[in-house]
N, C-alpha and C positions, 0 to 999 in steps of 0.2 A: 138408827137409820131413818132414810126420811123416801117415804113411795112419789114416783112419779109415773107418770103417763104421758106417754108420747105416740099422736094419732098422726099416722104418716098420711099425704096428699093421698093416698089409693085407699085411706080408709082402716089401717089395719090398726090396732090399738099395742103398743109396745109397754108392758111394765119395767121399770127400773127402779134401782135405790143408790142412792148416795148417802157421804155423811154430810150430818151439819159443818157449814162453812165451805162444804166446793160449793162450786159453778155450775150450773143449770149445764153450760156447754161441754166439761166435761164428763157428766153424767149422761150425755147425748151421745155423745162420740163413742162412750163407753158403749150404748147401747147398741152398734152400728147404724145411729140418724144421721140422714147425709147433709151435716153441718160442718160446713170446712175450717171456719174459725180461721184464716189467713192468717190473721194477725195477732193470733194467738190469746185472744181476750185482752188486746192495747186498748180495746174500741177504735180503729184506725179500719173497720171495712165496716160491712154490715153480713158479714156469709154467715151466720150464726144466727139471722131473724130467725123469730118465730112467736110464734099467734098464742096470747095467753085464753083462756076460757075466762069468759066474762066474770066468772063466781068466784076467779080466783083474782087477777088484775086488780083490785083494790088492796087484795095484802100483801101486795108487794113494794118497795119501798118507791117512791116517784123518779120516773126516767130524769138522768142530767139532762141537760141543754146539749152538752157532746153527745149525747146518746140518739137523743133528738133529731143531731144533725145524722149522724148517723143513717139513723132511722130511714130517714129523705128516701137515700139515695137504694136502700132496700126494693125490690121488685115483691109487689103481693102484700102492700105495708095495710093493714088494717087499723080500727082503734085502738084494739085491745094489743099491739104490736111490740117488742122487746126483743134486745137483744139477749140473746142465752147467757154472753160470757158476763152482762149484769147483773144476773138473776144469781142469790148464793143463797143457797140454801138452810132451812132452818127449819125448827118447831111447826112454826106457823105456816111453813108451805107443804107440809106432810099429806101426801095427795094432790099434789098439783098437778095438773092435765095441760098439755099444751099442745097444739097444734104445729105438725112442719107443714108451714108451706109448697104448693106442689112447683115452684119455679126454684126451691131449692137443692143444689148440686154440690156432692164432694168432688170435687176435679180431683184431690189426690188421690181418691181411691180408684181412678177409671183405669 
């Protein structure tokens, strides 16, 4: 299993676990973070941003050019910025911390 940390916009710090090889965003969703994922990890929105910790953003594989463009159009986009449904999990990201931005919303769960 692989720990993750997810520090919602209010501060509160959420642990979770996945296996190797999901998706950041489904290990979100799982956790109930309010990441909509529209597009279901097409990379075709950007409702899945979120903010990696600077300590971890280097061991993660480098965002595409799609991802990038992506990125754009994200509200709250910072350096250390990614999409969840890019991020798949593995060894090397065992303890990752990420940040949800506070301008992000699940529409489908309102």
């Amino acid at each position: 299993m692989v720990k993750v940390a997810f520090v919602t916009a209010e501060g509160q710090r959420v642990e979770a676990e996945g296996r190797a090889g999901d998706r950041l965003l489904e290990v979100a969703q799982a956790a109930g973070m309010p990441l909509e994922g529209t597009c279901e990890g097409q990379m075709a929105c950007s409702t899945c941003h979120v903010i990696v910790l600077r300590e971890w953003f280097d061991r993660l594989d480098p965002a595409s050019e799609d991802e990038e463009d992506m990125l754009d159009l994200a509200a709250g986009v910072r350096p250390t910025s990614r999409l969840a449904c890019q991020i798949v999990l593995g060894e090397a990201l065992d303890g990752l911390e990420v940040r949800i931005p506070g301008e992000s919303r699940d529409m489908q769960r309102r």
